[in-house]
C-alpha positions in Angstrom: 14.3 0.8 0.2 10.7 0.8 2.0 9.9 4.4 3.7 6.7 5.0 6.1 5.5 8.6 6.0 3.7 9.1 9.4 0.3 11.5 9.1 -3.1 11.6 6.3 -3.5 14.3 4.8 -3.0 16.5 1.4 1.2 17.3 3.1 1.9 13.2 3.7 0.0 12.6 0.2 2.5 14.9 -1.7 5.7 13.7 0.8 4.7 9.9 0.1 3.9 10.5 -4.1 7.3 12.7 -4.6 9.2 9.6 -2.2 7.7 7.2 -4.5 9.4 8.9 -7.5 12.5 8.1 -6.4 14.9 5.3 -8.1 16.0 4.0 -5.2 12.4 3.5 -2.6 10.8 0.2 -3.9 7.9 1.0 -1.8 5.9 3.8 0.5 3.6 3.5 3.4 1.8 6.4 4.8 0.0 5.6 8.1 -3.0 6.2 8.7 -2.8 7.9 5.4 -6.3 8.5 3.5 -7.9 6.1 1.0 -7.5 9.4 -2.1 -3.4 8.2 -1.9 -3.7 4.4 -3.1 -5.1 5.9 -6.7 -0.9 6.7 -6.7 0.0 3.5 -5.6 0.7 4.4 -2.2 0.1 1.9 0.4 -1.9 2.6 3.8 -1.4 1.4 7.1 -4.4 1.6 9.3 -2.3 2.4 12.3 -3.3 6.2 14.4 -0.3 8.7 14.6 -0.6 8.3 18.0 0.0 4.8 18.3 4.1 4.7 18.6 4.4 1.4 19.6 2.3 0.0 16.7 4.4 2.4 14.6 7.6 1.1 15.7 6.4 -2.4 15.4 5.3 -2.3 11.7 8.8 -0.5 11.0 10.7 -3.3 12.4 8.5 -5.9 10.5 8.5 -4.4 7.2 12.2 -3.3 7.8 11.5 0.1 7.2 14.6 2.4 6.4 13.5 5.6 7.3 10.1 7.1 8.6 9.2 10.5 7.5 7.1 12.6 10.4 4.4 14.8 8.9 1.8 16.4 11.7 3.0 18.8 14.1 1.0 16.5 16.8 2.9 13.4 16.4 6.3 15.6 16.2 5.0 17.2 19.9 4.1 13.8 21.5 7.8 12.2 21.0 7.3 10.0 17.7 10.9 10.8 17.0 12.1 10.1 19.9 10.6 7.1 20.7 11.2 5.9 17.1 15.5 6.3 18.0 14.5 4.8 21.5 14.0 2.0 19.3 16.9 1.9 17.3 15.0 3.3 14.4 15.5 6.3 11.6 13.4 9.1 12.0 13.4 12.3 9.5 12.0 15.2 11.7 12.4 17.1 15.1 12.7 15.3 18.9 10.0 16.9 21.0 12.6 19.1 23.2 13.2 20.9 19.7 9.7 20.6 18.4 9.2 22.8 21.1 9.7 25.9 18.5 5.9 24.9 17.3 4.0 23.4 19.9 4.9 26.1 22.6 4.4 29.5 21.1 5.8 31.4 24.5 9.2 28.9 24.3 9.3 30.3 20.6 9.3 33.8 21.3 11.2 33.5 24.6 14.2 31.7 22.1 13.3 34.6 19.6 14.0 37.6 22.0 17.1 35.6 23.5 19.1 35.4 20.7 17.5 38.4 18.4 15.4 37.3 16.4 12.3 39.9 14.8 9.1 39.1 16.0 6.4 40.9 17.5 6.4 42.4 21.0 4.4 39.6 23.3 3.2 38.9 26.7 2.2 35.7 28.4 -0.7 35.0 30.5 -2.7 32.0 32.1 -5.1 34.1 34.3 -7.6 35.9 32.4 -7.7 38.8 34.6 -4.5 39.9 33.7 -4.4 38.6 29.9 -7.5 41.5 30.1 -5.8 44.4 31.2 -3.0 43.5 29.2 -5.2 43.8 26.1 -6.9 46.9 27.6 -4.1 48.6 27.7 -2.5 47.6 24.2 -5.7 48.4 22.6 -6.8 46.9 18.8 -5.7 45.5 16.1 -3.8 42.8 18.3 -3.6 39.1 18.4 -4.2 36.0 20.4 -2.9 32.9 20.3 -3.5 29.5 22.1 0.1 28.6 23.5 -0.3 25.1 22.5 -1.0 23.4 19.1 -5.1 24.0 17.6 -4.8 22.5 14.3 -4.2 26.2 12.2 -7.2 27.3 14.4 -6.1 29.0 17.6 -4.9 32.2 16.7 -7.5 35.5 16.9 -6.4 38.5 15.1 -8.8 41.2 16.6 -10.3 44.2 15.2 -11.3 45.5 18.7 -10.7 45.2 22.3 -13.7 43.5 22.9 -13.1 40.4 20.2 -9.3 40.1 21.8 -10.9 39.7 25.2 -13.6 37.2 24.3 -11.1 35.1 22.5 -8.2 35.3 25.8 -11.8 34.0 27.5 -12.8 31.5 25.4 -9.4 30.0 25.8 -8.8 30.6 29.2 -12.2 30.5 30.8 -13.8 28.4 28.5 -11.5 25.9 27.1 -12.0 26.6 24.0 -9.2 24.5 23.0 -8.4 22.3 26.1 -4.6 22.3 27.4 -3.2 24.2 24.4 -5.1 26.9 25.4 -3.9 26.8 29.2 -1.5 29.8 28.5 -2.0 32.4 25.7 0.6 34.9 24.0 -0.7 38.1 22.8 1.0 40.0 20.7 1.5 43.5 18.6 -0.2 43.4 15.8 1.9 43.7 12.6 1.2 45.2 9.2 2.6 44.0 5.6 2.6 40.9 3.4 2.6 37.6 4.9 4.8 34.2 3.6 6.4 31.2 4.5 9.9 30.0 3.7 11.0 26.1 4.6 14.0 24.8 5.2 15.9 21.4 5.3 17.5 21.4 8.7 20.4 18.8 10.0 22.2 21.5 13.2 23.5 24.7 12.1 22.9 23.3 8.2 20.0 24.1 6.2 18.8 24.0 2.6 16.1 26.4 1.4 12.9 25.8 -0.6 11.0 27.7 -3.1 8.9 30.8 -0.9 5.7 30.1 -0.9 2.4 32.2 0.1 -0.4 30.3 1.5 -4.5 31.8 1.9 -5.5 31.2 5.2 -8.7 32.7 5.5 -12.1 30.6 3.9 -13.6 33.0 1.8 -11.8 35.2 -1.1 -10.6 38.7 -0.1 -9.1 37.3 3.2 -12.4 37.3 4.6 -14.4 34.2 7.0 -12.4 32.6 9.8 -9.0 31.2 10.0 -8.7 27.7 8.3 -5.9 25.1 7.9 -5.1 26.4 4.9 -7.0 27.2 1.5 -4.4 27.4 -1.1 -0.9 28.8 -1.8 1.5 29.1 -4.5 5.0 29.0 -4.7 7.6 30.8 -5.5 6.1 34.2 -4.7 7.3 36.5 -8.0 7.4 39.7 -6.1 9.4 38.7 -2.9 13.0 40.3 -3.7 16.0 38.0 -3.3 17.2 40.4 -0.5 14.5 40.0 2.0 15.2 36.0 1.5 19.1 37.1 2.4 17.6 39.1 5.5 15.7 36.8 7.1 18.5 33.9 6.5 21.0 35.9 8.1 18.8 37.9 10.8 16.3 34.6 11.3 17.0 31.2 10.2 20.9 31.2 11.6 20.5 32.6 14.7 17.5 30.0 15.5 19.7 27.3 14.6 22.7 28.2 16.4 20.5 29.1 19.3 18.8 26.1 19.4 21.8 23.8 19.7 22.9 26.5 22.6 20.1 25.3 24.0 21.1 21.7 23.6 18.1 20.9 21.2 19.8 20.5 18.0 17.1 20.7 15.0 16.6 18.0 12.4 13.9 18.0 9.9 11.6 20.6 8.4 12.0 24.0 10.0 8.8 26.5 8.5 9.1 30.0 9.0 5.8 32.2 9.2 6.9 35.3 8.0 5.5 39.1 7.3 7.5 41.9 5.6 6.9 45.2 7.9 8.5 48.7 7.2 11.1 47.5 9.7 12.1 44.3 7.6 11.0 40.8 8.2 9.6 39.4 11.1 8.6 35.8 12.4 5.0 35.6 13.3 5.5 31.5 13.9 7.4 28.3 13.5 6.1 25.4 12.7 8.6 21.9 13.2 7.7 20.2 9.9 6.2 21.1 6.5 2.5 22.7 5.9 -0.3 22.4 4.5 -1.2 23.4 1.8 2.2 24.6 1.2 4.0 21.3 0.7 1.6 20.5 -2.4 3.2 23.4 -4.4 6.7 23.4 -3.6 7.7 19.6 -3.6 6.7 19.6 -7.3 9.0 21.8 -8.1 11.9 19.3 -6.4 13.6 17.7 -9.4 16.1 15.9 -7.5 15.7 12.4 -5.9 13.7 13.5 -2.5 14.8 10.1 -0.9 18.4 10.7 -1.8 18.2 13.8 -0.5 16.7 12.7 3.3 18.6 9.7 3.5 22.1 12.1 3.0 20.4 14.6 5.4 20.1 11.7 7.8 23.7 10.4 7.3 25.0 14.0 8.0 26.1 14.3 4.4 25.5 17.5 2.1 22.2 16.7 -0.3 21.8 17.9 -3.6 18.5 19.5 -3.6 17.3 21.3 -7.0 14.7 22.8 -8.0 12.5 23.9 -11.2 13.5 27.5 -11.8 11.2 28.8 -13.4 7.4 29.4 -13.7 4.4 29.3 -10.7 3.4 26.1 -9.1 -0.1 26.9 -7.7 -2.5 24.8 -5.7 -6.5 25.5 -4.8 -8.5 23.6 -1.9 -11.8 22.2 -1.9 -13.5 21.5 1.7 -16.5 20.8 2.8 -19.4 23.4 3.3 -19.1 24.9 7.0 -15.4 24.0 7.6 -13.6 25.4 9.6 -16.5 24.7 11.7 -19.6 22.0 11.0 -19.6 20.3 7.8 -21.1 17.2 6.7 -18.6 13.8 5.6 -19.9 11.2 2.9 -20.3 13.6 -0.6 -19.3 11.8 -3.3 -15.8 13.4 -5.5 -15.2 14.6 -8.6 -13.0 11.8 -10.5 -9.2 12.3 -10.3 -7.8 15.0 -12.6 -4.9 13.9 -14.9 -2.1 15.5 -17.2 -0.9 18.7 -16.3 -2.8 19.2 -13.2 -2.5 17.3 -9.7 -4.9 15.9 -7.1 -4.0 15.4 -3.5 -6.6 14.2 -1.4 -6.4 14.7 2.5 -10.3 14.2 3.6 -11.9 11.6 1.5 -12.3 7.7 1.9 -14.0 4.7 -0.3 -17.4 4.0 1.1 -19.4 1.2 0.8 -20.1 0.9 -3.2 -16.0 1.8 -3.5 -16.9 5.6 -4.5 -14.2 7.8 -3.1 -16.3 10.5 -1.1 -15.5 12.7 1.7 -14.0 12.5 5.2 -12.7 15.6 6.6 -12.8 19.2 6.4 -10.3 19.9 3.8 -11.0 17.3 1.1 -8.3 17.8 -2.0 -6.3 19.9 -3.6 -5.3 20.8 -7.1 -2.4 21.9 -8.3 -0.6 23.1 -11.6 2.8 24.0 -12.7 2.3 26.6 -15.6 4.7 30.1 -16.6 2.6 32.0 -14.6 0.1 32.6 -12.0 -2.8 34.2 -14.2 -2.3 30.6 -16.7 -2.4 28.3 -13.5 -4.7 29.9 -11.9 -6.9 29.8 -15.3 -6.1 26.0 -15.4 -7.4 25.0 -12.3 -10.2 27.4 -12.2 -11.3 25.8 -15.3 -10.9 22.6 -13.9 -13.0 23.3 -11.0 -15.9 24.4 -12.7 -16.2 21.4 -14.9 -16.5 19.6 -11.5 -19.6 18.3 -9.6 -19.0 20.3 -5.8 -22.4 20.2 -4.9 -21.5 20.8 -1.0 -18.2 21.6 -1.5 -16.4 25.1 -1.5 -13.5 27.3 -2.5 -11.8 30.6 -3.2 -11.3 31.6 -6.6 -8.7 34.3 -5.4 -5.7 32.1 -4.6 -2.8 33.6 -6.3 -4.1 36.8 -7.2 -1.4 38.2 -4.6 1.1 37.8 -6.8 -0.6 39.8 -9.9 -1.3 43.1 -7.7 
């Protein structure tokens, strides 16, 4: 069969590569995708996620049998729906329950309805009031654009003062246009942070390896909040019982209420999650896989990954499995200044081979057919060794045999897991 995977970067790289594994999917299209993916025989189609009717019609010509949905903005703005509007297959969320992500109030207002941990929130779109709400909580506490910001709109601040100039950039300023309209401000809460994905089809799901990801840009958690810097997965010191915990406390009741709610969930479910003295708690969803996440645990998948959507899609029970043992762990390079100004156009290290991985999610072919870079996050690599302290060795190695003149990353991802 012929799958499209909808999205560009280092998450639709990894979907499309593992898809193309399969026995069964003669070929994969990833559109817009980036030109880093055709050095895996991936093919592009130079068609923006946004574009739904250009979507739909290159499914129909090509006689696509299933489109995978990566970003959380083309899950928000319907592609799902529109894509069964047109009598076509799509793996992923409709918008109504894609809702979980791209409204953070709906997500905590379906939290506290049916019981689910989180942290104590409030709602405002008038500054005034999202200000004496924070004056009165006092700091640490947190803000967050309602809306979706690319991994970029939440504010965790130290002081009063930093919580209310971030309510103001967002508010006042429009710091980040509608999504910032409303914000939620929340508790602060304490302990270690991790996410834990799911295959969803209803009130059925299938877990995935846990996996921790490094938000921050610089090494000790320190710099701004970024996309994502690296993660590994499974995270060693996470006990199997606060997995059971937050299944039975968190991921069922979510489900069931969401079909309550006449929003049934298909697709990739992501839980954000942080263990407090008082157990697990959700501090987001997200309607679909993430990145970096996805380029650690789908490695780890040794069953056929199209098999397993297409009996997902059918209602049937997939046989998902997994490698057991050992760390998969995966490091990001970006360009100098990101999150915020960087410059596009420096050239990349040559692809790695044997035990290590590259997935590219910035980075195009200019002129001379060089691949160089196009975005902020520019490639990953990623090992599967026995532990963390050998694959973080292995691609730390790596790295420093390459040229990233203009580049950066942390050289802490992983280390976690060895405290």
């Amino acid at each position: 069969m012929k799958l499209l995977v909808v999205g560009s970067g280092g998450r639709e790289h990894a979907i499309a590569k593992k898809l193309l594994e399969s026995k069964v999917v003669e070929k994969v299209f990833v559109a817009p995708g980036n030109d880093g993916m055709l050095s895996d025989g991936i093919n592009l189609v130079n068609v923006a996620i946004s574009e739904h009717s250009e979507l739909i019609a290159f499914a129909k010509k090509e006689e696509i049998t299933w489109t995978f949905v990566g970003p959380d903005d083309a899950l928000a703005a319907g592609i799902v729906d529109a894509f069964e509007e047109a009598g076509l297959v799509a793996f992923g969320p409709r918008k109504d329950a894609a809702e979980l992500e791209w409204s953070k109030d709906f997500a905590k207002s379906i939290m506290t309805k049916y019981g689910v941990p989180t942290a104590r929130y409030a709602t405002f779109s008038d500054f005034e009031a999202a200000k004496a709400y924070i004056e009165t909580q006092g700091a640490p506490i947190v803000v967050k654009a309602d809306g979706l910001a690319l991994g970029k709109g939440v504010v965790v601040a130290e002081t009063v003062a930093e919580a209310v100039a971030a309510a103001q950039d967002m508010l006042l300023d429009n710091k980040f246009g509608d999504s910032g309209a409303r914000v939620v401000i929340e508790e602060f809460l304490s302990g270690e942070e991790f996410s834990l994905f799911a295959f969803v089809n209803g009130e059925d799901f299938y877990l995935m390896p846990t996996a921790q990801d490094h938000k921050r840009a610089f090494d000790d958690d320190k710099g701004p909040n970024t996309g994502g810097m690296g993660a590994y997965a499974p995270v060693p010191h996470l006990s199997a019982s606060v997995v059971e915990q937050v299944v039975s406390e968190i991921i069922r009741p979510v489900l069931k209420g969401m079909i309550a709610e006449g929003r049934p969930y298909l697709g990739i479910l992501y839980a954000g999650l942080i263990v407090t003295n008082e157990g697990p708690k959700v501090i987001e969803f997200n309607a679909r896989f993430g990145d970096p996440e996805t380029q650690v645990i789908l490695p780890r998948l040794t069953s056929d990954f199209a098999e397993n959507i297409t009996d997902l899609l059918a209602g049937r029970v997939p046989n998902f499995t997994w490698i057991e043992e050992g760390i998969t762990l995966g490091v990001v390079v970006a360009s100098e200044g990101y999150p915020l100004a960087y410059e596009k156009g420096i050239r990349l290290p040559e692809k790695t081979s044997g035990d290590i991985e590259t997935y590219y999610a910035g980075a195009r072919l200019n002129a001379d057919q060089e691949l160089v870079s196009n975005g902020g996050r520019v490639y990953m690599l990623v090992t599967t060794q026995n532990t963390v302290s050998q694959a973080q060795k292995t691609i730390y190695q790596q790295l420093q045999k390459q040229d990233t003149t203009g580049l950066f990353y942390r050289t802490d991802i992983g280390s976690k897991a060895n405290k």
